[in-house]
C-alpha positions, 0 to 999 in steps of 0.5 A, a space after each residue: 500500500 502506498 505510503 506519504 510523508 507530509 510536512 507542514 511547515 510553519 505557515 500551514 499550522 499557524 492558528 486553528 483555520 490553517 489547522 483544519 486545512 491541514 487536516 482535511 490534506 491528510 484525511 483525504 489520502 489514506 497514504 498520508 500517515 507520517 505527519 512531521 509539524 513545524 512551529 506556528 508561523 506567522 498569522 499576518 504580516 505584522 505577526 511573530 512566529 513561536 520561534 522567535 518569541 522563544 528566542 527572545 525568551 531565552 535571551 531574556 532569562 540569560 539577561 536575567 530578566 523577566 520572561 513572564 510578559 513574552 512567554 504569556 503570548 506563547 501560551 495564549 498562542 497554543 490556548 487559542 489554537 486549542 480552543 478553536 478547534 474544540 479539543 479536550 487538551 492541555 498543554 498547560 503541564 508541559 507549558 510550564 515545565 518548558 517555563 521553568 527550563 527556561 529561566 533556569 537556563 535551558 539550552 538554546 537549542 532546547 528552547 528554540 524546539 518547543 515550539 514544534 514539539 508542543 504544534 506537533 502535540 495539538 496535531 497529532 491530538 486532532 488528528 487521532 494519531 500517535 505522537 512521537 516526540 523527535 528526542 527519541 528517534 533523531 540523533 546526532 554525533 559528537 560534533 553535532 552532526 547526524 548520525 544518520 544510521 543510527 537515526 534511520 534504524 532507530 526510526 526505522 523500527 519505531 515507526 513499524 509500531 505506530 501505522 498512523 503518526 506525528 513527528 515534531 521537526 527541526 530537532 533531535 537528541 545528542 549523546 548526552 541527552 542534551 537537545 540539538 536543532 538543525 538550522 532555521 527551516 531544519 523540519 524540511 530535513 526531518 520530514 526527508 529523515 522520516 520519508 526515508 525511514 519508512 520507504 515512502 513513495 513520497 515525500 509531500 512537503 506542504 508550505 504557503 506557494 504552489 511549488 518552486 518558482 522559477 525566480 524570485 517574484 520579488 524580481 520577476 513578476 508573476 513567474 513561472 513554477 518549476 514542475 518538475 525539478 531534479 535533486 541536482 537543479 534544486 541543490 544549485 538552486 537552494 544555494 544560490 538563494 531559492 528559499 522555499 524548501 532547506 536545501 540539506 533536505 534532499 540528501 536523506 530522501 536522495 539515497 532511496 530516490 524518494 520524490 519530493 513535492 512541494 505543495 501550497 496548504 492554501 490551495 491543496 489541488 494545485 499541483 506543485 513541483 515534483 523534486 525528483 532523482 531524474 528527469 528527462 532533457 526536453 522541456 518547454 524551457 531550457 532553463 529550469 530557474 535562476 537565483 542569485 545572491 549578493 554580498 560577495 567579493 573577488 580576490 584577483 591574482 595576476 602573474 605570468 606563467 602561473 599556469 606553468 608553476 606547479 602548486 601554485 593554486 594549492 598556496 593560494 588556498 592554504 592561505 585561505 585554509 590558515 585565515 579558515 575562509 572558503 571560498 565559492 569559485 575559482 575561475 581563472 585562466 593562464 595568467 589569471 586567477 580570481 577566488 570568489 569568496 564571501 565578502 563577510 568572511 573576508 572583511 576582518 583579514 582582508 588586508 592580511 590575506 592579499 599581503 599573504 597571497 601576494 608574498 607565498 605566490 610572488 604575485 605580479 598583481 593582487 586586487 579585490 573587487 567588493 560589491 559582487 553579486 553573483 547569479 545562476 542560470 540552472 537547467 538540465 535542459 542547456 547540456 544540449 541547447 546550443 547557444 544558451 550561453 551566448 543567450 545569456 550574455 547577450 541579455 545581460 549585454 543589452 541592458 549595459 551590464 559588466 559580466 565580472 566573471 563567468 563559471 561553468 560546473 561540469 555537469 553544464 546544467 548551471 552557469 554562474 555570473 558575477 556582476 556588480 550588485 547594482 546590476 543584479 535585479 535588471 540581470 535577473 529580469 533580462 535573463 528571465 524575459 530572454 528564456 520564458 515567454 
């Protein structure tokens, strides 16, 4: 029988209507079994979402302050909740037991995953199904990384004892018991780390827009969404700055080749986008999408002959491994050679590392351009597309843009562009109108 994983992410579950949107989802599919809850989300505009008041809450108990007024409007919050939709349910014992964790300085990472923990609470009591509380089945290592065989056993065989389920994200357990969280938007990984656990067939992943768009609607009016999209596509995508699901949450799904669907909440019958292991190369558009971000800088290494010196490159990223800096690209060319690097690593030894670089390498030239924002056009569909980066430049060309670098991976499903930031939404919007009609 067909098996779904379905993760409602924090707008989905933000008060007692959205809740009942959300059960209707799961009770019209029989396949919907394993529920994974984020924190209510924001209500409105002008509203917090139960994260960040428990942030705040924290920060306040280490000033040493009243936490009363703040964590009121958390407990009003999940009351509220409650009473709408009718339920026989308290949280009131475990409200104050997270209460008092807190002033008596609970661990951040503790705080900050209350919030699914008590969503996941109420769902599962509305729902009638069993609830799970993450600290038990998810676990990480020593230096706070998952531990995924473990986590995918352990889960794996709690799961068979429960047919029906609700699993709070963003958290798990430590060695020492002690609660760890993955990053902001982490529930979109638990949801993966259970879909795989249970073999689903697929992994529905329910958020407030009807899928991956193609650009970024504050750029680009009204794009178009992506239908389907390979794991691949969405890793390149998600690290450029396209935000609608955490990008880590392909890797756990990826090893059964689980599909993922990102779904709208709000409009249950639009279909969305299908993230899928592989998909074919013809397509109405030969790129799937673009996304891009600013704050980058170029550090530029000219000298004769560098291609003809042996270890060269490896000495100008030992010094970049001695200041701990990563860099992003390394474009260069015979004479020339440019690292890309983030400009808030760079700022505070930015003066050192151009002196050290310049002295370990005998550099001609050493220079540093700011203000970089860097853009990539991705498609599995340009591999055989004759001419997509020349269309690409010239869309950029016909707007009097200044390319500052150009990447290309191996895989050619993505090109990378460095511009100035002032450039970046015009480029964005001309690439765009170049390739979607």
């Amino acid at each position: 029988m067909e098996s779904k994983v379905v993760k409602f992410g924090g707008s989905s579950l933000a008060d007692a209507v959205q809740f009942k949107k959300v059960a209707d989802i799961i009770r019209a599919d029989n396949a919907r079994k394993y529920v994974v809850a984020s924190a209510p989300g924001k209500r409105n505009d002008d509203d917090i979402k139960v994260t960040d008041l428990l942030y705040k809450c924290f920060e306040l108990a280490i000033a040493k302050k009243s936490i009363d007024d703040i964590f009121e409007k958390i407990r009003e919050r999940y009351n509220s909740i409650i009473s709408d939709l009718e339920l026989d349910f308290s949280l009131d014992e475990e409200l104050d037991a997270i209460k008092a964790g807190i002033i008596h300085r609970a661990g951040r990472d503790y705080v900050a995953s209350r919030g699914e923990y008590l969503n996941a609470m109420v769902l599962a009591a509305y729902l009638g199904y069993d609830f799970i509380d993450a600290e038990t089945c998810i676990f990480f290592d020593d230096n706070g990384n998952l531990d995924t065989e473990k986590t995918n056993r352990v889960l794996s065989e709690l799961l068979i004892q429960h047919s029906r389920a609700v699993i709070p994200g963003f958290y798990g357990c430590m060695s020492n018991g002690s609660i760890k969280t993955f990053s902001r938007g982490g529930s979109d990984i638990t949801g993966s780390i259970v879909a795989r656990a249970i073999g689903a067939d697929i992994y529905e992943n329910w958020t407030d827009v009807s899928g991956m768009l193609m650009a970024d609607p504050r750029i680009v009016d009204n794009p178009k969404v992506i239908d389907v999209i390979t794991y691949g596509e969405l890793r390149e995508l998600s690290y450029m700055g396209a935000s609608v699901m955490h990008e880590d949450a392909i890797f756990p799904v990826k090893v059964s080749n689980i599909p993922i669907n990102i779904r709208n909440t709000n409009a249950p019958d639009d279909p969305g986008t299908m993230i899928v292991p592989s998909a074919s190369v013809g397509s109405a558009n030969i790129i799937t999408g673009i996304a891009g971000r600013k704050g980058f800088s170029i550090i530029n290494i000219e000298k004769d002959m560098m291609n003809a010196e042996i270890g060269f490159g490896r000495r100008v990223l030992e010094v970049l491994e001695n200041h701990k800096v990563c860099f992003e690209h390394l474009p260069s060319s015979i004479d020339t050679m440019s690292v890309v690097i983030s400009t808030s690593e760079l700022r505070s030894t930015k003066y050192e590392m151009v002196a050290e670089i310049a002295k370990v390498v005998n550099a001609d030239r050493v220079t540093v351009e700011d203000g970089i924002a860097l853009i990539a056009v991705v498609g599995r569909s340009m591999e055989r597309a004759k001419g997509t980066a020349g269309r690409i430049f010239a869309a950029i060309a016909k707007q009097d843009i200044n390319i500052k670098m150009i990447d290309q991976g191996s895989s050619e499903r993505n090109i990378i562009i460095g511009i100035e930031e002032n450039d970046y939404k015009t480029a964005i919007r001309a690439i765009y109108s170049e390739f979607v009609k």
